[in-house]
C-alpha angles and dihedrals in degrees: 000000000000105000100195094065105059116098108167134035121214119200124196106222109219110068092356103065099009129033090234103134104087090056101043094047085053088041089058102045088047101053079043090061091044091063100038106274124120118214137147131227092252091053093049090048091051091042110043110013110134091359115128116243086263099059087042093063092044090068094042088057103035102035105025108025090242115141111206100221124189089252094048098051084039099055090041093044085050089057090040097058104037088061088041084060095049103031111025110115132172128270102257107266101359098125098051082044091060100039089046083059095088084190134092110283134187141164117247101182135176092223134089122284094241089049096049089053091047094053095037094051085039092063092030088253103130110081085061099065109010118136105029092059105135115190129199088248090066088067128047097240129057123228131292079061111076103231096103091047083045096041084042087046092044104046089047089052094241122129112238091246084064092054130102118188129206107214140172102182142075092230085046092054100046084047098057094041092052086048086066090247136135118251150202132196120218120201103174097098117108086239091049107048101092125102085235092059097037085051094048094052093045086054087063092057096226109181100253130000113210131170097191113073100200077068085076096080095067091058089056112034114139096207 
């Protein structure tokens, strides 16, 4: 990876700034159950890991017979939150990390604009990156297409071969990939730690896998 070009970070938010996916994975199954469907966490975390709300309820529908309604994503988003106020911590390091960049930095999530904020002021994030936070809902396609990494890159005035993403999951990967970035995979989130996990993402070829966060900074150093 050739450190000197790149110009602008791009973080992914769940399980690369905040450690959220355990809770939202058991947030998920258990607002499944709760509507007749029967999932484990494994599944959920195969199935929807990095995927925007959108896409989500696509597969419910398509594969499981399952209509999102507005009641069910609001009761589930009401647990979510809640937890997200009283457990939600940082990922370790990850604000020296940010404030050791010296680059433009910004979030492009596949959550929802509200939910970013909240996770980000929760773990005293969100001075760092407001107000450059792009969400999927903000593009017509969900990662892994490339449209949110493209509409961030865009909207920061850096060309996508002077971007380096900061990814978790295996549809953030292959977006930011097929969005002609460069891309690393972080693996130090509790979600992210198994050899399972580590193996998927290498499949992928992303241009480094790291599991400290304070390592970004190697992969983007400007000197």
């Amino acid at each position: 990876m050739a450190a000197t070009e790149t110009e602008l970070v791009i973080f992914d938010c769940d399980g690369v700034l905040v450690d959220s996916e355990p809770i939202s994975l058991a947030v998920l199954v258990e607002s499944l159950s709760a509507a007749g469907v029967a999932m484990s966490e494994e599944e959920a975390h195969d199935r929807f890991l990095g995927r925007s709300l959108k896409s989500m309820s696509e597969i419910l529908h398509d594969e499981y017979g399952l209509a999102v309604d507005a009641a069910f994503l609001e009761a589930m988003r009401k647990v979510l939150y809640e937890r997200f106020r009283s457990e939600l911590q940082p990922i370790d390091g990850i604000a020296e990390t940010v404030d050791g960049l010296g680059i433009a930095h910004c979030v492009a999530s596949s959550s929802q604009p509200e939910r970013i904020r909240l996770s980000l002021s929760v773990t005293g994030l969100l001075d760092r990156f407001e107000p450059n936070i792009f969400s999927a809902t903000m593009v017509s396609r969900g990662k892994p297409a490339p449209d949110l990494f493209l509409h961030a890159s865009a909207a920061m005035g850096v060309e996508p071969a002077r971007c380096v993403v900061v990814e978790d999951s295996p549809a953030g990967i292959a977006a930011a990939k097929s969005a002609g970035m460069r891309v690393v995979a972080f693996t130090g989130g509790s979600h992210a730690r198994t050899p399972r996990h580590r193996e998927t993402l290498l499949g992928l070829e992303p241009d480094a896998l790291f599991d400290d966060m304070r390592e970004l900074l190697q992969f983007v150093r400007t000197e």
